[in-house]
KETORNU-880656 format. One line per 4 residues: number of its first residue (from 1); their letters; for each residue x negated, y negated, z of C-alpha. Coordinates in steps of 0.001 Angstrom, whole numbers, plus 500000, padded with zeros to 6 digits. Example, Ala and Ser with C-alpha at 12.3 -4.5 7.8 and 13.67 -1.06 7.14 Angstrom:
BEGIN
1> as> 487700 504500 507800 | 486330 501060 507140
end
This chain:
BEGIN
1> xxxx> 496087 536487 586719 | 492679 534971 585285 | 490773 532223 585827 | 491972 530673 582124
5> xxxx> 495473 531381 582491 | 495227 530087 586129 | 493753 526885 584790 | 495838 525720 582206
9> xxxx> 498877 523086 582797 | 502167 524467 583786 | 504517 525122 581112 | 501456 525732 578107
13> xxxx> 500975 529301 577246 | 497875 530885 575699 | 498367 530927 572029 | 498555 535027 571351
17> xxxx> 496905 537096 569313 | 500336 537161 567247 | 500068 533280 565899 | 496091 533294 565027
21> xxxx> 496849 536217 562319 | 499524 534491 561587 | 497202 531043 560382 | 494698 533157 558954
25> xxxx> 497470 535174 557001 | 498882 531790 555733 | 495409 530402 554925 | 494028 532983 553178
29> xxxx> 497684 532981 550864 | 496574 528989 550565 | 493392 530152 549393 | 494367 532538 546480
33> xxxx> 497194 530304 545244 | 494835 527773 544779 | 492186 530243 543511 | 494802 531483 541570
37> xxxx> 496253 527763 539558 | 492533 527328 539228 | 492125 530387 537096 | 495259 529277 535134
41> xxxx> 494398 526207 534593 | 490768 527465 533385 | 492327 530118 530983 | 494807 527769 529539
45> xxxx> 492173 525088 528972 | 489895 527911 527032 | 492604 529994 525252 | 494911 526758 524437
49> xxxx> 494318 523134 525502 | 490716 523336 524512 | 491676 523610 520836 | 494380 520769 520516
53> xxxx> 493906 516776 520291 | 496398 514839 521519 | 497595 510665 521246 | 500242 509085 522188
57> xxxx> 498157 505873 519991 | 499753 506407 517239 | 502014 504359 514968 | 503949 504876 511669
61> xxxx> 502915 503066 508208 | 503321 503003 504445 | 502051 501475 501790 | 504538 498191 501233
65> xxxx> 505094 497236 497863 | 505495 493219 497627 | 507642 491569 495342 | 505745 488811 493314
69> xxxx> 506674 486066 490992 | 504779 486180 487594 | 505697 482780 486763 | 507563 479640 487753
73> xxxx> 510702 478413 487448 | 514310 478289 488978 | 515879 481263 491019 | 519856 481689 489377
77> xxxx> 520471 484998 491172 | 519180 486692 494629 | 521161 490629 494330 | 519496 492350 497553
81> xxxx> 519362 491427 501295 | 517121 492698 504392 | 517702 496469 504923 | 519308 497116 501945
85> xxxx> 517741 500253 499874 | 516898 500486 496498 | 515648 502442 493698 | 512766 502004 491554
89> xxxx> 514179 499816 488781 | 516530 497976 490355 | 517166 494222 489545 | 516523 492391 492535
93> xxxx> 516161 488643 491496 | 516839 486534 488412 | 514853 483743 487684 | 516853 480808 485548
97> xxxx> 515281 481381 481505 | 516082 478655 479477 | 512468 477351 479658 | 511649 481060 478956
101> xxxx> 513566 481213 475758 | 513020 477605 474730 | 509279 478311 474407 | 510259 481878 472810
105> xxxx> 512175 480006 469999 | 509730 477228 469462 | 507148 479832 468903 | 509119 481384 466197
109> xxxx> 509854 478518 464539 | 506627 477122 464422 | 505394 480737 463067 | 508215 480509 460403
113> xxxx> 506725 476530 459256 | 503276 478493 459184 | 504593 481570 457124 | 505866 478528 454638
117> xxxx> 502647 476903 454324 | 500889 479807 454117 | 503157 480454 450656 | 502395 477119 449844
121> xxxx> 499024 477522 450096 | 498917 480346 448283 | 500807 478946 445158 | 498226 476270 445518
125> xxxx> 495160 478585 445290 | 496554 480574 442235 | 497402 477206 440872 | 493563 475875 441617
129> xxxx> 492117 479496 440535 | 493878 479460 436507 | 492762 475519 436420 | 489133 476292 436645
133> xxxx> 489088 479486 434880 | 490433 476928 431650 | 488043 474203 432496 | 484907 476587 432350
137> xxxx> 486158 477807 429287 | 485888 474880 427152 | 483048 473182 429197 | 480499 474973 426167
141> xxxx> 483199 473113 423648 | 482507 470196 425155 | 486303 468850 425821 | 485668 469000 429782
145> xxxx> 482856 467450 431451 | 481282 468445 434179 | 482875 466336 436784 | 486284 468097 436380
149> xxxx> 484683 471161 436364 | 483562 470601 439776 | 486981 469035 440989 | 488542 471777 439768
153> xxxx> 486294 474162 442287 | 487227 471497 445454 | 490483 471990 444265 | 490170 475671 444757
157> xxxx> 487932 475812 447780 | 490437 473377 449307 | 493396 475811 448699 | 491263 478461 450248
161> xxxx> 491041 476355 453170 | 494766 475849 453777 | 495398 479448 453355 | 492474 479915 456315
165> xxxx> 494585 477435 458287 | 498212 478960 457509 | 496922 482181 458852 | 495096 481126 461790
169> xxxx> 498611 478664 462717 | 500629 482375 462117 | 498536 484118 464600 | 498817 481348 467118
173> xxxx> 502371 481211 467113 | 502816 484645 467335 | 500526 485155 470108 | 502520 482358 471667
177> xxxx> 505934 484033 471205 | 504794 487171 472721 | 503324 485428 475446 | 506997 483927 475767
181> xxxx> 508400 487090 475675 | 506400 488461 478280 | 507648 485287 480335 | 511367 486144 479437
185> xxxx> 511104 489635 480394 | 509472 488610 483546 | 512483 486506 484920 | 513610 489377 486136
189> xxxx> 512146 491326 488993 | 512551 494259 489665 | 512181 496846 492408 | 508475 498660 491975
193> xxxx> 509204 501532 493939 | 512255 503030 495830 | 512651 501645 499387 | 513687 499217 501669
197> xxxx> 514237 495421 500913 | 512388 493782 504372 | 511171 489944 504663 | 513462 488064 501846
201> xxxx> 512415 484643 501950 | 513572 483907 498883 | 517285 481554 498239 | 519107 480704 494634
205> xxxx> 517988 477808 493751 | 514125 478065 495125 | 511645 477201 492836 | 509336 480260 493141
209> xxxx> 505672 479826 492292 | 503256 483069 490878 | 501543 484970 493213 | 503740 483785 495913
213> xxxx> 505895 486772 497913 | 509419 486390 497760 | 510514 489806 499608 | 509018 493579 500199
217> xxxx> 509804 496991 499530 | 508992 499440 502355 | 508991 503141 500568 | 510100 504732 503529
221> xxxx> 509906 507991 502169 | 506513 508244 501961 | 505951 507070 505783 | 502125 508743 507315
225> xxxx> 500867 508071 510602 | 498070 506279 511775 | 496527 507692 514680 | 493977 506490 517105
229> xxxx> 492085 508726 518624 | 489207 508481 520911 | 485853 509279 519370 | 484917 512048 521486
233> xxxx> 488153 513798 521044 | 487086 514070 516562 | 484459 516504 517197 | 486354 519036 515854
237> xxxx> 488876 517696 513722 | 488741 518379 509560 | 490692 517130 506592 | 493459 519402 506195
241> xxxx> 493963 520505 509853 | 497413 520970 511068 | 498917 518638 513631 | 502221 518389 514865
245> xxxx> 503852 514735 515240 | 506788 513295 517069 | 507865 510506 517148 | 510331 507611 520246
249> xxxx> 512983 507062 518388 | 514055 510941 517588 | 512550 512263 520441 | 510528 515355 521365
253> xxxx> 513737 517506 519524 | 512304 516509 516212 | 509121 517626 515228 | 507158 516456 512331
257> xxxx> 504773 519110 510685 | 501918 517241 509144 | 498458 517394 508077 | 495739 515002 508286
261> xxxx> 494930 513467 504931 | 491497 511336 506304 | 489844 508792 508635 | 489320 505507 508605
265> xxxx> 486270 503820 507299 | 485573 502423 510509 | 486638 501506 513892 | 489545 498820 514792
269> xxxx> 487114 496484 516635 | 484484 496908 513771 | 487294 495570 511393 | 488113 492891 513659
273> xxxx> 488591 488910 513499 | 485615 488501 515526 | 483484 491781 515857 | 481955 492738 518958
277> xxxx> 478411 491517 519685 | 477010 494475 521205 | 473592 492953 520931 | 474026 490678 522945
281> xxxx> 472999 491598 526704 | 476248 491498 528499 | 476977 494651 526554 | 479575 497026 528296
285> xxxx> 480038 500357 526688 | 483713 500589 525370 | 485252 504211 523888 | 486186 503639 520881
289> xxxx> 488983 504604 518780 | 489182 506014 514852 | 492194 505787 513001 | 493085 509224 511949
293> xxxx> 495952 509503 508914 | 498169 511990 509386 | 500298 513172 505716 | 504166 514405 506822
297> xxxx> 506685 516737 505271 | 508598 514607 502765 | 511638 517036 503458 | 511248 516648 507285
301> xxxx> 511272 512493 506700 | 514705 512738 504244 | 516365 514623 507543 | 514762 512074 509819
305> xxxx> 513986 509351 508300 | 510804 506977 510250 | 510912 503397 509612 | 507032 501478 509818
309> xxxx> 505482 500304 513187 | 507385 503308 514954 | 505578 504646 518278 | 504725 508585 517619
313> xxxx> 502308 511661 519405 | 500220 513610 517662 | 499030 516814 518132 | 496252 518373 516018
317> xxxx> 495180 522131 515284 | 492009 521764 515771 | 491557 525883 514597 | 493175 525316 511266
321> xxxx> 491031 525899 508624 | 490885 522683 507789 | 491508 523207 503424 | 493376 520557 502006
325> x> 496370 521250 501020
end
């Protein structure tokens, strides 16, 4: 026996030849599997991750459609509620119009007194007109004088005059009555586009106010998606590019094919409440995000329809060819 195997402890054995293969067999396999997700990673980052952008910053929208009073008055009928849909068209609330129609009447009848002077006025000028043709006539005779020559002429410029004034009163009142009319036809609102009533405030019996809001119409069906995406990831990304959305509430079953329409004008903290003072000296630099919008299938949002404010991933193509479609 040697010296080494005479000086280790009782019950220890040399470690054979058998086991240190063995650890070098099992490193080396260590070495190549990692050598080996390392080359799969690399070739799926150049042949397929490299050409996609991804957020999960992303967030459905549409362009709402408020509901505005055009003028005052009385509310006598309310014919929607939240989360109702509508069409384009639809009645949705009736404001009371007897002050409407009042003013509509009182315009026509004060048209109709104007029409009646405006005869009168004119039998008065024809009247005035033969009286001083007569009066010049025998004003060489010498059986008028002068002086009812000349009254004859106020007479006639005078009659002139009230015809001016008939016809200016006509056009007043009618401009009135189609302003009332206007007023009468706008006691009733309608839907402007087809959607989804959302944040009714308004009650029968509220006295409603112009300009003020009374509900909104959410078109639904023409949903995009705003998505934020980090500045460095846009070097690549073009108008027209493909991208490929989905959205919480569906899941990853349903996909969304989409295309994106444009970017934002500028960043969300540029279009802030209080912009960041990056000239100031406790500057920190901050990556920034730029709202990309992303146009989807109207026939994919009929079969699944997306509601605003809605969490959603997108994907872009960043090899598209980027045409507008």
């Amino acid at each position: 026996m040697s010296d080494d195997a005479e000086a280790m402890p009782p019950g220890q054995e040399a470690p054979s030849k058998s086991n240190t293969a063995r650890r070098r067999k099992l490193f080396a396999i260590l070495v190549l599997v990692v050598l080996g997700c390392a080359i799969a990673w690399c070739a799926y980052w150049f042949l397929y991750a490299s050409k996609y952008v991804s957020t999960d910053n992303a967030y459905t929208a549409t362009e709402v459609a408020q509901v505005t009073p055009e003028i005052s008055g009385t509310v006598s009928q309310v014919n929607v509620v939240d989360t109702q849909s509508v069409r384009k068209g639809d009645v949705l609330v009736v404001i009371d119009e007897i002050d409407t129609r009042l003013a509509l009447n009182q315009a026509k009848a004060d048209e109709s007194m104007a029409q009646a002077q405006l005869s009168a006025a004119t039998a008065d000028l024809k009247k005035a007109s033969i009286d001083l043709q007569r009066r010049k006539a025998l004003v060489n005779s010498g059986s008028v004088s002068a002086d009812e020559v000349t009254a004859a002429e106020n007479a006639l410029a005078s009659a002139k005059a009230r015809i001016d004034a008939a016809k200016a009163a006509i056009a007043q009142a009618r401009a009135r009555a189609d302003q009332a009319s206007v007023n009468l036809g706008r006691t009733v609102l309608k839907a402007p586009v087809d959607g989804i009533v959302s944040k009714r405030t308004v009650q029968v019996g509220q006295k409603v106010q112009p300009g003020v809001p009374v509900m909104a119409v959410v078109p639904i069906q023409d949903v995009h998606v705003d998505a934020n995406f980090k500045e460095g990831q846009l070097k690549d990304v073009r108008p027209g590019q493909k991208a490929t959305v989905t959205s919480d509430i569906h899941g990853s079953s349903v996909e969304y094919h989409g295309v994106v329409d444009g970017f934002s004008g500028g960043t969300g903290s540029a279009f802030a409440l209080i912009p960041a003072q990056n000239a100031t000296g406790n500057w920190i630099k901050v990556v920034q995000r730029l709202p990309v919008r992303i146009r989807l299938d109207p026939e994919e949002l009929k079969a699944h329809p997306l509601q605003v404010g809605l969490s959603m991933e997108v994907t872009i193509d960043t090899t598209s060819d980027g045409k507008q479609e």
